[in-house]
N, C-alpha and C positions, 0 to 999 in steps of 0.2 A: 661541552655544554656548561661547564663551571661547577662551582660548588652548588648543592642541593639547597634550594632555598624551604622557606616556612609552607610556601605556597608556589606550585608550578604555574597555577592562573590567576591572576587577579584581575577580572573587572569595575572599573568605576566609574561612574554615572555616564555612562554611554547611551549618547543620543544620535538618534538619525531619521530624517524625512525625505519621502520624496514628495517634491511640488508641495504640496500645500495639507497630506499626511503624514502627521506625525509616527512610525513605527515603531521607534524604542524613544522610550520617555525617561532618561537617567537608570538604565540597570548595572546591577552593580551584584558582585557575589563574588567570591574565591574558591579555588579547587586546589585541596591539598594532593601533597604526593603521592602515589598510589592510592588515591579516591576515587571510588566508581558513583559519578552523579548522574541521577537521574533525569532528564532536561522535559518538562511536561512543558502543555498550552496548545490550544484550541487552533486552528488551523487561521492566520490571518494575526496571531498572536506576536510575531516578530520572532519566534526562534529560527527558521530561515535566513534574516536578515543578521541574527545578531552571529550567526557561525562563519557566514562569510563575510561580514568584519573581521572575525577571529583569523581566520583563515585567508586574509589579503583579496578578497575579493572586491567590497566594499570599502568603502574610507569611511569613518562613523565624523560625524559634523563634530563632537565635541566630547569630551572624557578621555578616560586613561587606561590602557592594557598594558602588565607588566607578565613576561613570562619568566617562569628563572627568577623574580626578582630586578630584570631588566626592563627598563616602561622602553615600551614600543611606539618612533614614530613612523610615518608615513614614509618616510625614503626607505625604513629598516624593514619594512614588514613584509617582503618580500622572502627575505633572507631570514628572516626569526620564523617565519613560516617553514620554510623548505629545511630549516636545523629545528626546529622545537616542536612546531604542532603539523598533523596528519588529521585526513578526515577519508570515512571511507563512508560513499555514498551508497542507497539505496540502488540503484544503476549500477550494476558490474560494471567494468572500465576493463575486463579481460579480452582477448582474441581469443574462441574458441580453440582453432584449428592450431595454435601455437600451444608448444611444451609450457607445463608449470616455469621452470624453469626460464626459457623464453619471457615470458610477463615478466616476471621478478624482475627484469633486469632491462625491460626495453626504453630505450631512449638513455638507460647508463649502461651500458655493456661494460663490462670489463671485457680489454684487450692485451694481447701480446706481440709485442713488432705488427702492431696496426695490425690487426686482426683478430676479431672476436675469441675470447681464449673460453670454450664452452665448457671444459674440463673443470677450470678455476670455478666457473659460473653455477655449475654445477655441487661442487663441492660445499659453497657456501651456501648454496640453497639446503641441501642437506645437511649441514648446522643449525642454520633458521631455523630448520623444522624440528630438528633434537631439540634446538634451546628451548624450545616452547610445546615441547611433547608432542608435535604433529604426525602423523603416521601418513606420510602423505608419499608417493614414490613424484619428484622431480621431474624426471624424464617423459610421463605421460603427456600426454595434449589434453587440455584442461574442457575441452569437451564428454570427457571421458571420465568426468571426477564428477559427485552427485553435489545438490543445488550447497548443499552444508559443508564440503568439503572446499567449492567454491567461493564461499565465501572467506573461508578461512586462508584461503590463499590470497583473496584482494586483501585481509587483515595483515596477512605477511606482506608483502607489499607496500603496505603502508609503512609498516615499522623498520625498514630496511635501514633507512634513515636515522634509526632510535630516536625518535621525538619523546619528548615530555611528555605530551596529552594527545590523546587518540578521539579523537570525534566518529562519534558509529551513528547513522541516521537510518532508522529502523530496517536494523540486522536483520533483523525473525522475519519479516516481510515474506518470503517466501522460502521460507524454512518447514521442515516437520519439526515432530516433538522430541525426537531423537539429536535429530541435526541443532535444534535449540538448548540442549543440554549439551551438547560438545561444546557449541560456543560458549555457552556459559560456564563451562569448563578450564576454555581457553582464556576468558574473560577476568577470570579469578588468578589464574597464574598471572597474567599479564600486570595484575595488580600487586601479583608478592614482590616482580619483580620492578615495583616503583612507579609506576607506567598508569599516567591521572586515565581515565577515561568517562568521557559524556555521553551517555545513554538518551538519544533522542527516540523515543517511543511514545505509540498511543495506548500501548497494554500495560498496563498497570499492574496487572499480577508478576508481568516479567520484574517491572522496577523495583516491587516489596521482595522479588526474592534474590537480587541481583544486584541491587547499589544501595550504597552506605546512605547517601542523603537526597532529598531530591528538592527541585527546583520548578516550582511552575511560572511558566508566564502569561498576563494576561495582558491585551492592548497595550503590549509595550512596557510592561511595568511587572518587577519580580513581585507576587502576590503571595509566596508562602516559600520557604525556605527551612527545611525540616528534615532531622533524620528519620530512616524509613520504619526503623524499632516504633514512633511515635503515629504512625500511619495506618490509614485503611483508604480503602477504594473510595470507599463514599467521598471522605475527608477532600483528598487528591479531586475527584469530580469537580466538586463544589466547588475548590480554587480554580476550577478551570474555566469553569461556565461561570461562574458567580452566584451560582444559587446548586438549590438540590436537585436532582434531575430524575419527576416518576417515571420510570418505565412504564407503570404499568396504564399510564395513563392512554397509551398507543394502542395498545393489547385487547382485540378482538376477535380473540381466536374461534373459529367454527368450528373447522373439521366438515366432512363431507356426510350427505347423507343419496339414498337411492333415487331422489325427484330432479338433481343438479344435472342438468346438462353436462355434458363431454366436451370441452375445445380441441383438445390435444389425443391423439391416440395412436401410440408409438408400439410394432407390432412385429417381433424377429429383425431388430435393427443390428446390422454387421459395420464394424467400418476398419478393415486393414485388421492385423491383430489387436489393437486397442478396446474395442470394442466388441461383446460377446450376444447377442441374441436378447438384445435390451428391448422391456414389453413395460408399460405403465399408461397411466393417463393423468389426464389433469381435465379437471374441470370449471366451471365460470364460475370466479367468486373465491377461488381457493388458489392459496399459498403452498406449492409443493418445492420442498428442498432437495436439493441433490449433497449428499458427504461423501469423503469419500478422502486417503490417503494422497499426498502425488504420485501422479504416474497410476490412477485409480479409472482415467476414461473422462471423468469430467466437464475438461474444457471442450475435447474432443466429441463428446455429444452435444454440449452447446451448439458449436460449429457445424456437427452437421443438420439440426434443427433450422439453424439458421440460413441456411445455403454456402456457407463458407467453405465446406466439406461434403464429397459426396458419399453417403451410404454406401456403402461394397452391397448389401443384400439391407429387406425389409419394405416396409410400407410407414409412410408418415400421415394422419387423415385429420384435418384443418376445420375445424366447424363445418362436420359433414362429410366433407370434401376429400376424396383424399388425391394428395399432391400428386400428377402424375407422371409430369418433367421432369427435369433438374432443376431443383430447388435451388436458387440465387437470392442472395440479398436481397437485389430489387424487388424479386418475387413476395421474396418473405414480407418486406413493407405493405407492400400494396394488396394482400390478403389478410394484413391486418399482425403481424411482429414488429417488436422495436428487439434491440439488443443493447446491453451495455458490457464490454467486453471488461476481460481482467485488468489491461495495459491501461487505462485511460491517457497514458503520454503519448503511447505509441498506435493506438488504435483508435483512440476516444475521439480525440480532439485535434485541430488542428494549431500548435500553441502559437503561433506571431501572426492569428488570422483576432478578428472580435471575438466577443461574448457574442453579439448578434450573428454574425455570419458562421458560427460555433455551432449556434443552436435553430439555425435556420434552414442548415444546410441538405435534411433529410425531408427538406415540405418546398422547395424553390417553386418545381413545377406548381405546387398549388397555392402558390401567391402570385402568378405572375400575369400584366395582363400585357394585352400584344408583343409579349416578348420583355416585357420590363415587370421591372419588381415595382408592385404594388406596395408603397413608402408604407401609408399610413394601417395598412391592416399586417405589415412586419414589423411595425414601431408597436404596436397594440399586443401583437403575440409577445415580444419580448417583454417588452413592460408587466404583462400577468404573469408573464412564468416568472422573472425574476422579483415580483409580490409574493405570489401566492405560495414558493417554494424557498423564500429566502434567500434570494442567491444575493450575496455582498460582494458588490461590486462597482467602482466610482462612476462608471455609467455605460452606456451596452456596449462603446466603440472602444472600450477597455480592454487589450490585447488579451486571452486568454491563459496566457502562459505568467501573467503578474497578478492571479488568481489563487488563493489558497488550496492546497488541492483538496479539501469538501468542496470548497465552491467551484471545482474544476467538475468535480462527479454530482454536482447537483445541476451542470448547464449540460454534460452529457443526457441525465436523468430530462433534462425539460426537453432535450431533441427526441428523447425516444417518446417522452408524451403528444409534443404537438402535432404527431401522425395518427393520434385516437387511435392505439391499439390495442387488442383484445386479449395478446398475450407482450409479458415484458418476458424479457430474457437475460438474467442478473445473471455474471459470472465476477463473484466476488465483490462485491458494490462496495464493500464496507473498511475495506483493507487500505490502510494507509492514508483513515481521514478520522479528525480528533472524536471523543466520545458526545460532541453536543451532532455535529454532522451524521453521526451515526444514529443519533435519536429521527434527527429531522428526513435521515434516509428511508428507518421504518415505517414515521408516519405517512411517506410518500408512496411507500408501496403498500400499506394495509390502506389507504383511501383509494386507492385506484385497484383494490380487488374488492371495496365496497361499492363501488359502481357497479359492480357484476365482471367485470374484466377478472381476468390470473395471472400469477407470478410465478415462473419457474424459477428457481435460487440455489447456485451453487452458492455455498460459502464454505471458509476454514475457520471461521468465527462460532463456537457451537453455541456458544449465550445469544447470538444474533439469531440463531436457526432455533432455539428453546424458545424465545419470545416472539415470534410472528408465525412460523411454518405449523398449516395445518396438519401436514403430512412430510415426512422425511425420509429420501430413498436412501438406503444402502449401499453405495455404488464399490467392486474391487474387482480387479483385476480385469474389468471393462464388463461386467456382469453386475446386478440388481441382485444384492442377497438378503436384504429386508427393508422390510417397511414397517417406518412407526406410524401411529396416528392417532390425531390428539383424542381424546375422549375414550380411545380403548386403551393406550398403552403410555404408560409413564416417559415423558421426554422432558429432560433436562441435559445440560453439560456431560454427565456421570453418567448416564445410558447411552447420549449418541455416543462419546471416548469406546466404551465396551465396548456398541455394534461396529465401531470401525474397526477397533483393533482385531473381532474377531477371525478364527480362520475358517 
């Protein structure tokens, strides 16, 4: 790799458009040697676009990347990629069912007389993990290692290569609080030993306690550039949005009283061992959250709410009603559920379909007249949700996957609206979309449980579930062990953290 220069990265005034959107407007910044930068901006902002530039995916129209001190052209960036910089995606890129050991090394096996030498392959892995403190046993099937241990092995992975700069696009993603302190454990060493790395996140408490300087970007253009000693959240917001951002201007919180109707009422629910004899309700007008640890029952009651999963034992009863088939999706719609799953890549949306056909696709039947889609009353639905909820985008026949992903989980969000339903079904809405997306997500669900409609909400965001949930269940070990609720019992950050951790 050469002698150690001043700076592993250097950016300078790097531009790029597509068609007739301009994305980066001349950015420019440097990342010194063992620097952990914080990479901030709003979803639609160009950090996406500007990483794979970095990373040879992209060709930037005009500017200059030097790594090493070596400015990088278009024939070389292949190769300056594959010896200097590493990016380790949000998306595992692991084979369950294959050994640690296996991954590290698929696609470069080392061999012996033409033949995979697993011994050698082996052995190296278990130095990688010494060198960098891992406690990790090689030999296991990477199914078998939990979400944090997983991660750390795509990390290893990455650096097999020893690259200069490490690109992490939000790690913590589906991390606990345990498995976030390892990484950020590993994160720190990785730094003593020289090794730049860019922190692309939307949590901001991670960035103040975890990198040296940060960097936001907004429309293309670096808008603050600052060490983190000189920072607070607010600060960081406001560069990101461009103004200051009330929460509490969203915030109408109730709480339940004894005149509210019932929608939901969930009564000895069993499903496999994950779930334990779970009893609660929900009612019209009211924001009930679910928290709860991974591996706490969760998703898994989502699912079977929703028809995805069926109940082992119990009764589920529906404004009134109570369900007496096999609960199916289509059911679930057409009694009046929408759902918006955790994955939105992989469940949400369909990504090389439209924004229109995205968000049309749960109401077809009811636009259609002798068998054809009625144009002008699916040009009119579109057109309002993408007003009335903000969705930016250059217009509906806009591939969905060149979408920012707020604006991915806001065209999700308009599909489960346009079926007028009576309950939403959030599992994790807020994960993995900038802090202005996450305002415009709240005010999306406190106005549609102003109509009289409810909101059931899993999240791992507890400042999300402090500011909208009227009530918040205790969910562990597939069992309901408490309930907050607003007006009787103090809910913030620092009391739901307690009721989770307790035993």
């Amino acid at each position: 790799m050469g002698k150690q220069q001043e700076y592993a990265l250097e950016i300078m005034d790097v531009k790029k458009s597509f068609y007739e959107n301009l994305v980066l407007d001349g950015v420019s910044f440097e990342l010194k040697p063992g620097e952990i930068l914080g990479f901030l901006g709003a979803n639609g902002a160009g950090k996406s676009t500007l990483m794979k530039i970095i990373t040879g995916v992209y060709k930037m129209d005009s500017g200059m990347i030097k790594i090493n001190g070596n400015q990088v052209s278009g024939e070389q960036i292949s190769k300056i990629r594959e010896n200097s910089v590493a990016m380790v995606y949000q998306e595992f890129s692991l084979i369950p069912s294959m050994t640690v050991t296996e991954n590290l090394f698929l696609g470069s096996e080392l061999k012996k007389h033409g033949l995979i030498d697993e011994k050698r392959q082996e052995l190296e892995a278990k130095n990688m993990f010494k060198e960098f403190g891992i406690d990790i046993n090689p030999s296991v099937a990477v199914e078998e290692l939990s979400i944090g241990n997983q991660q750390l092995v795509e990390i290893v992975k990455a650096l097999m290569k020893k690259p200069l700069v490490l690109i992490m696009d939000e790690p913590t993603a589906s991390l606990a609080n345990n498995e976030i302190n390892l990484l950020f454990k590993f994160m720190r060493k990785l730094k003593q030993n020289g090794i730049s790395i860019i922190l692309i996140t939307h949590h901001m408490q991670e960035v103040l306690e975890v990198c040296d300087r940060v960097i936001v970007l907004r429309e293309g253009k670096v808008v603050m550039n600052r060490i983190t000693d000189e920072l607070c959240i607010d600060t960081m917001v406001e560069a990101m949005v461009g103004k200051a951002i009330l929460s509490k201007d969203v915030l109408q919180k109730k709480g339940i009283n004894n005149t509210q109707r019932v929608l939901l009422e969930i009564n000895n629910l069993y499903w496999q061992s994950k779930l334990n004899n779970i009893n609660f309700k929900v009612h019209y007008g009211e924001v009930v959250g679910i928290v709860g640890l991974l591996g706490s029952g969760r998703t898994e009651l989502l699912k079977c709410l929703y028809g995805l999963l069926t109940p082992t034992k119990g009764t589920i009863i529906f404004d009134n009603k109570q369900i007496e088939h096999k609960l199916t999706p289509e059911k679930a719609i057409k009694i009046g559920m929408c759902y918006v799953p955790e994955n939105r890549r992989k469940n949400g949306i369909v990504a090389i379909h439209s924004v229109e056909n995205n968000m049309l696709m749960s109401i077809w039947n009811r636009i259609l007249n002798y068998g054809i889609i009625n144009k002008k009353i699916s040009m009119q639905k579109v057109y309002d949700m993408v007003k009335n909820i903000k969705i930016k985008c250059v217009n509906k026949d806009q591939e969905i996957r060149n979408l920012s992903g707020g604006n991915q989980q806001k065209v999700v969000f308009a599909k489960g609206l346009l079926i007028n339903p009576k309950l939403m079904i959030l599992d994790d809405p807020t994960v993995g979309v900038d802090v202005e997306a996450k305002e415009s997500i709240v005010k999306i669900i406190r106005e549609f449980t102003n109509r009289g409609s409810a909101v059931l909400l899993v999240s791992s965001e507890f400042d999300q579930l402090e500011k909208i949930c009227d009530r918040i269940l205790i969910l562990k070990e597939g069992s309901v062990k408490k309930e907050l609720q607003y007006g009787r019992d103090c809910i913030n950050e620092i009391t739901i953290s307690e009721a989770v951790q307790l035993n």
